[in-house]
OpenMM code with the backbone's topology and positions (N, CA, C; nanometers):
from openmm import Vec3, app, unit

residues = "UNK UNK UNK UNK UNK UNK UNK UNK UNK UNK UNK UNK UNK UNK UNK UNK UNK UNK UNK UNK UNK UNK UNK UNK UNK UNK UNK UNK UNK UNK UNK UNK UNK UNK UNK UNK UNK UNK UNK UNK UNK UNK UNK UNK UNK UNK UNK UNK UNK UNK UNK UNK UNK UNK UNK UNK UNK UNK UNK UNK UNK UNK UNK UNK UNK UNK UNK UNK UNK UNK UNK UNK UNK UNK UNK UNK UNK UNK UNK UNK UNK UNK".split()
positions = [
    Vec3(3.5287, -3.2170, 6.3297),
    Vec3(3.5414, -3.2258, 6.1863),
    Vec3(3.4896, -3.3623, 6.1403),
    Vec3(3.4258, -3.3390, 6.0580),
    Vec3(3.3272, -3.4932, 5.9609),
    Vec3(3.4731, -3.5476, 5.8710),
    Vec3(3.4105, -3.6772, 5.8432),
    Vec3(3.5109, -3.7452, 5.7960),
    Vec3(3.5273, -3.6903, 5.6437),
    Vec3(3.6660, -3.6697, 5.6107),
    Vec3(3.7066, -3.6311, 5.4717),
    Vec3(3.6698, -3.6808, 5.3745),
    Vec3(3.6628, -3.8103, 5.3894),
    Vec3(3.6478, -3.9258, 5.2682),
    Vec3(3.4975, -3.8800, 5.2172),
    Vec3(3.4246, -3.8597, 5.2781),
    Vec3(3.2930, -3.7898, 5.2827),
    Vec3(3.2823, -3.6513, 5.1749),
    Vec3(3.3740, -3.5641, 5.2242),
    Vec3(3.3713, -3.4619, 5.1490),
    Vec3(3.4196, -3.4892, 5.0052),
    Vec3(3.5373, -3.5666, 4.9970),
    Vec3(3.5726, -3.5890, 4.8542),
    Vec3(3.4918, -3.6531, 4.7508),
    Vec3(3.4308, -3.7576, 4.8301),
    Vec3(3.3355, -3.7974, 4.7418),
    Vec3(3.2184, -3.7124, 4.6925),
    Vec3(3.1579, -3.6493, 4.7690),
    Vec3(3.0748, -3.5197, 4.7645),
    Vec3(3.1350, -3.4522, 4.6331),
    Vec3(3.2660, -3.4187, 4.6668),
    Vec3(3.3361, -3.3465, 4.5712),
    Vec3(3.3654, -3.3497, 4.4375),
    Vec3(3.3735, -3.5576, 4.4585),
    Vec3(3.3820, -3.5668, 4.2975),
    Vec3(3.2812, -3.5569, 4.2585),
    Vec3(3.1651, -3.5979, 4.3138),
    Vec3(3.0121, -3.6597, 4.2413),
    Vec3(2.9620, -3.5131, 4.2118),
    Vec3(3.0266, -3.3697, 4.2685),
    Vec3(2.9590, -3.3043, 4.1846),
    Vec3(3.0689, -3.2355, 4.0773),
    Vec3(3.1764, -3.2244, 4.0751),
    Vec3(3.2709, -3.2276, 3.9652),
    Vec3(3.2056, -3.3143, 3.8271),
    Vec3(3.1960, -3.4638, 3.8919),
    Vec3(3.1119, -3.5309, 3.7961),
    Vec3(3.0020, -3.4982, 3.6918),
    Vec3(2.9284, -3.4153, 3.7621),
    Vec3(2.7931, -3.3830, 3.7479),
    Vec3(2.7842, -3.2573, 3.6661),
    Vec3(2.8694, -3.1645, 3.6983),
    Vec3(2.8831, -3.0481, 3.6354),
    Vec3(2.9502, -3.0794, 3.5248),
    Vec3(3.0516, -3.1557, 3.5042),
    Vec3(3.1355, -3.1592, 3.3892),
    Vec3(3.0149, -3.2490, 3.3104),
    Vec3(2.9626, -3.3380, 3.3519),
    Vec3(2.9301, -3.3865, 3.2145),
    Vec3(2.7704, -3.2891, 3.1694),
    Vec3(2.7390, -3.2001, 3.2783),
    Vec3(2.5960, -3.1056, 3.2108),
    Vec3(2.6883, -3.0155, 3.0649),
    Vec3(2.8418, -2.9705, 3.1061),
    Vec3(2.8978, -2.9059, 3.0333),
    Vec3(2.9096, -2.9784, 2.8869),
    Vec3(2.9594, -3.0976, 2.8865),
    Vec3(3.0168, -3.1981, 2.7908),
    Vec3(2.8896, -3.2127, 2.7063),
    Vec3(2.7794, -3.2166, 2.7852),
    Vec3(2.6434, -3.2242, 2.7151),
    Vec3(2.6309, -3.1359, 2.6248),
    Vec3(2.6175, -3.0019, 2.6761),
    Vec3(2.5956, -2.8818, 2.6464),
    Vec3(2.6826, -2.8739, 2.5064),
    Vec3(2.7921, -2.8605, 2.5721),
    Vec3(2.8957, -2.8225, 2.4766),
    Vec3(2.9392, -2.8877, 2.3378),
    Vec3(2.9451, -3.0224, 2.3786),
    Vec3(2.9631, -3.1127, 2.2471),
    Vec3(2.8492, -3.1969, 2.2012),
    Vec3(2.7562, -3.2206, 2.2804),
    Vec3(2.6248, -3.2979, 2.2652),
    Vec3(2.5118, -3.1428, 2.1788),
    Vec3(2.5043, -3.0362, 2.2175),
    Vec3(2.4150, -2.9586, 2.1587),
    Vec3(2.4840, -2.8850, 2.0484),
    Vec3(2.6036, -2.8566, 2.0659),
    Vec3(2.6771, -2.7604, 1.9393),
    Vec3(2.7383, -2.8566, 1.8118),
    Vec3(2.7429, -2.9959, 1.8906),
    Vec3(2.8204, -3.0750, 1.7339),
    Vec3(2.7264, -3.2371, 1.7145),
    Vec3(2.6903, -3.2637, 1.7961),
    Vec3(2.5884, -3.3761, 1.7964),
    Vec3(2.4480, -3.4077, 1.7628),
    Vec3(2.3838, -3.2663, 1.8171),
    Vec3(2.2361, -3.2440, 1.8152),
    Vec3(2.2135, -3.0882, 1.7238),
    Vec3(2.3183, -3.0966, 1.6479),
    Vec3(2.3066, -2.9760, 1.6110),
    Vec3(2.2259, -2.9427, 1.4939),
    Vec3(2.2047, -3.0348, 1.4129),
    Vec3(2.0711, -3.0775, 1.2938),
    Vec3(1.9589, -3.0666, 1.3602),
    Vec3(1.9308, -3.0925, 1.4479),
    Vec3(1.7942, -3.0741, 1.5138),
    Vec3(1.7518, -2.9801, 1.5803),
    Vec3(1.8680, -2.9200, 1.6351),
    Vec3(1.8331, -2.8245, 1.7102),
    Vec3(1.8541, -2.6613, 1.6248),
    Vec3(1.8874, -2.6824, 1.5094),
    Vec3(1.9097, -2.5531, 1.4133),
    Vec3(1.7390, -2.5698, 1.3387),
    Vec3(1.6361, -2.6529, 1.3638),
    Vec3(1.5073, -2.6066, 1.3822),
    Vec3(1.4954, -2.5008, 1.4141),
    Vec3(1.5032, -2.4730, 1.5048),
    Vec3(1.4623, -2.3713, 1.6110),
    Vec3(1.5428, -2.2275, 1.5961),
    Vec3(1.5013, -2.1191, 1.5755),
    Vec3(1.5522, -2.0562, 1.5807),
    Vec3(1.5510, -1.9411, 1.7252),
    Vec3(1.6737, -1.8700, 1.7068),
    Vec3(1.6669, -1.7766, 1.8497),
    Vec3(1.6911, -1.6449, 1.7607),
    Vec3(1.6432, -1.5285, 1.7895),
    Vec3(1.6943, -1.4218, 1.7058),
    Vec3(1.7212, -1.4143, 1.5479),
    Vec3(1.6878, -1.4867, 1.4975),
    Vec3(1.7139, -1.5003, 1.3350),
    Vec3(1.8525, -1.6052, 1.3050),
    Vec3(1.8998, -1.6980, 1.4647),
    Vec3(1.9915, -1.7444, 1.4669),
    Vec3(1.9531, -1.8887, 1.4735),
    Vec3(1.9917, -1.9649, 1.4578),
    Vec3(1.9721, -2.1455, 1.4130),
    Vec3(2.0073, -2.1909, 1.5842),
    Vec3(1.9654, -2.2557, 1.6070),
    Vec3(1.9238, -2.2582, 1.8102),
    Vec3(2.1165, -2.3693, 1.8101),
    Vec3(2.1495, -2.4444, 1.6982),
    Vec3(2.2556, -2.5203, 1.7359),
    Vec3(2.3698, -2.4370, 1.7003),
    Vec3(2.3575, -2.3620, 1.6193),
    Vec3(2.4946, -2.2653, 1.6204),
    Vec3(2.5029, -2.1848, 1.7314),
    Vec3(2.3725, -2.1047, 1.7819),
    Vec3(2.3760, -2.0625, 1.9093),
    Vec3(2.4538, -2.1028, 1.9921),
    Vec3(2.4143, -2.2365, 2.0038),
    Vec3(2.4875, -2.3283, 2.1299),
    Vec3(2.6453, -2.3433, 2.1125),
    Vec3(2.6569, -2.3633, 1.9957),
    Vec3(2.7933, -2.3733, 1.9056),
    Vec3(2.8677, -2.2559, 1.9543),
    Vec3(2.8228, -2.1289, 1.9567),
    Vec3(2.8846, -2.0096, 1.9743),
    Vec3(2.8763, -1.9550, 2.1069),
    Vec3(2.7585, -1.9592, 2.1665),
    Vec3(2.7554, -1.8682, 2.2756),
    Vec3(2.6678, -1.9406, 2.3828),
    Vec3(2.5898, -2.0156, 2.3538),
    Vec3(2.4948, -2.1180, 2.4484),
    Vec3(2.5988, -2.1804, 2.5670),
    Vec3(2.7358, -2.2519, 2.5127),
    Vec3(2.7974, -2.2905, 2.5884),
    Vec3(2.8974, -2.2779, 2.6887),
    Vec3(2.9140, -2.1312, 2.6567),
    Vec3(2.9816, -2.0642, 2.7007),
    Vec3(2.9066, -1.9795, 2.8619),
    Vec3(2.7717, -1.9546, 2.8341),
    Vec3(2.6537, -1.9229, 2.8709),
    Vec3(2.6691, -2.0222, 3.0264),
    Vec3(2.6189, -2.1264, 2.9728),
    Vec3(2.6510, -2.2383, 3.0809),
    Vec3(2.7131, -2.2687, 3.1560),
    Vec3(2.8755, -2.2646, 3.0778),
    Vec3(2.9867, -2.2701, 3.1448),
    Vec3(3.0267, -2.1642, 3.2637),
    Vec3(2.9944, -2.0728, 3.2041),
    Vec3(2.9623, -1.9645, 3.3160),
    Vec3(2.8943, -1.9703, 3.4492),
    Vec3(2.7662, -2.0266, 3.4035),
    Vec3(2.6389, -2.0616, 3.5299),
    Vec3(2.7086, -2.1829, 3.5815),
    Vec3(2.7698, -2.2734, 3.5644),
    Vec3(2.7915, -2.3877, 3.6189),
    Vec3(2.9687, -2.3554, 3.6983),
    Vec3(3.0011, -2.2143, 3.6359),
    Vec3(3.1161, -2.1795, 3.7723),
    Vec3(3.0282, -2.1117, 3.9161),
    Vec3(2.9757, -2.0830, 3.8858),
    Vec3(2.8982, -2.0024, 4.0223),
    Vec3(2.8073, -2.1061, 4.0970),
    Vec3(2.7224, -2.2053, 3.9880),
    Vec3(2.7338, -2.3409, 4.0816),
    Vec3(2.8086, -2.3953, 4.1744),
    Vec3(2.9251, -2.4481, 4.1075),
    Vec3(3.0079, -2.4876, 4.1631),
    Vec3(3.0911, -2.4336, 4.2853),
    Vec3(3.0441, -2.2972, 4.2756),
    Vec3(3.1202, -2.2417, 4.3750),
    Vec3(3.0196, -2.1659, 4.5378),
    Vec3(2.9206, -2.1869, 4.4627),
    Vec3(2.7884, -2.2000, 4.5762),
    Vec3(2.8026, -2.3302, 4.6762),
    Vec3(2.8084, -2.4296, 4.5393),
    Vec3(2.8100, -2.5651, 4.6496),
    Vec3(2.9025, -2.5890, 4.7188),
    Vec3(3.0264, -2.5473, 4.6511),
    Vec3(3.1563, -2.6218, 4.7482),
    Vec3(3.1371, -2.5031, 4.8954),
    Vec3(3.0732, -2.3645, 4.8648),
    Vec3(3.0639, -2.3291, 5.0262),
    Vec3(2.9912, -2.4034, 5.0581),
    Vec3(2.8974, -2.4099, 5.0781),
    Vec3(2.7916, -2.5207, 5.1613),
    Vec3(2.8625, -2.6364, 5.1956),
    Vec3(2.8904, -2.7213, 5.0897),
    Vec3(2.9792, -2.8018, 5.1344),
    Vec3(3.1054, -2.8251, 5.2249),
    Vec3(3.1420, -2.6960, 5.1856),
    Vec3(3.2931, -2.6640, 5.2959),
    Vec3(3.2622, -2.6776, 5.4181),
    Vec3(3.1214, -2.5629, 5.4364),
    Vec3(3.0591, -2.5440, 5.5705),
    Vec3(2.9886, -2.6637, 5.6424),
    Vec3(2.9503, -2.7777, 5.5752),
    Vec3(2.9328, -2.8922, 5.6161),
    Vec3(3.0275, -2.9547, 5.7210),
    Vec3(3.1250, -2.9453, 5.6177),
    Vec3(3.2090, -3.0558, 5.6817),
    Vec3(3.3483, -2.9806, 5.7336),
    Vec3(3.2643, -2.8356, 5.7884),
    Vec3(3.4187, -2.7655, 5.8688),
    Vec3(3.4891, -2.7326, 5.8235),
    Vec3(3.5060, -2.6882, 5.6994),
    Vec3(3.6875, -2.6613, 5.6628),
    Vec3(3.6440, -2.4947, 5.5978),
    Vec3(3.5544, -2.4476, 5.5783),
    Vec3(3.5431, -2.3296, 5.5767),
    Vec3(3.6152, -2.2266, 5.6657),
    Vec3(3.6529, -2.1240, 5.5868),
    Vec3(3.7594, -2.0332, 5.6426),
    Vec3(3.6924, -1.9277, 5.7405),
] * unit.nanometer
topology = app.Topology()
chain = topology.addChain("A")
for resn in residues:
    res = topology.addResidue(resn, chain)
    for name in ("N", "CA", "C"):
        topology.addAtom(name, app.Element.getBySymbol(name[0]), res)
């Protein structure tokens, strides 16, 4: 077995990583960037309400199955896989 301290850090840095693509997403495109990005439209829909409504949710989604891709790999790294 590889050293733990190893894995946790692994662990946070991508906790890290995912939460703030979310934080981006979520509060940076639906309430921050949202004048700029209601340019754009998707479907007859303003691209920042999109995000506002369903974009982030979208994400949040893809970034659980991320997360849960990596931590196998990761598990399997460092042995603790079941």
């Amino acid at each position: 077995m590889k050293d733990r301290t190893g894995y946790w850090k692994k662990n946070l840095r991508l906790l890290t990583i995912l939460l703030s693509v979310w934080f981006i997403v979520s509060f940076g495109f639906g309430i921050l960037f949202v004048d700029v990005l209601n340019t754009v439209r998707i479907g007859g829909f303003k691209l920042g309400f999109w995000f506002a409504q369903q974009g982030s949710i979208y994400v949040f989604i893809a970034l659980i199955f991320i997360y849960v891709q990596r931590m196998n790999r990761l598990e399997k790294e460092y042995d603790l896989d079941e």
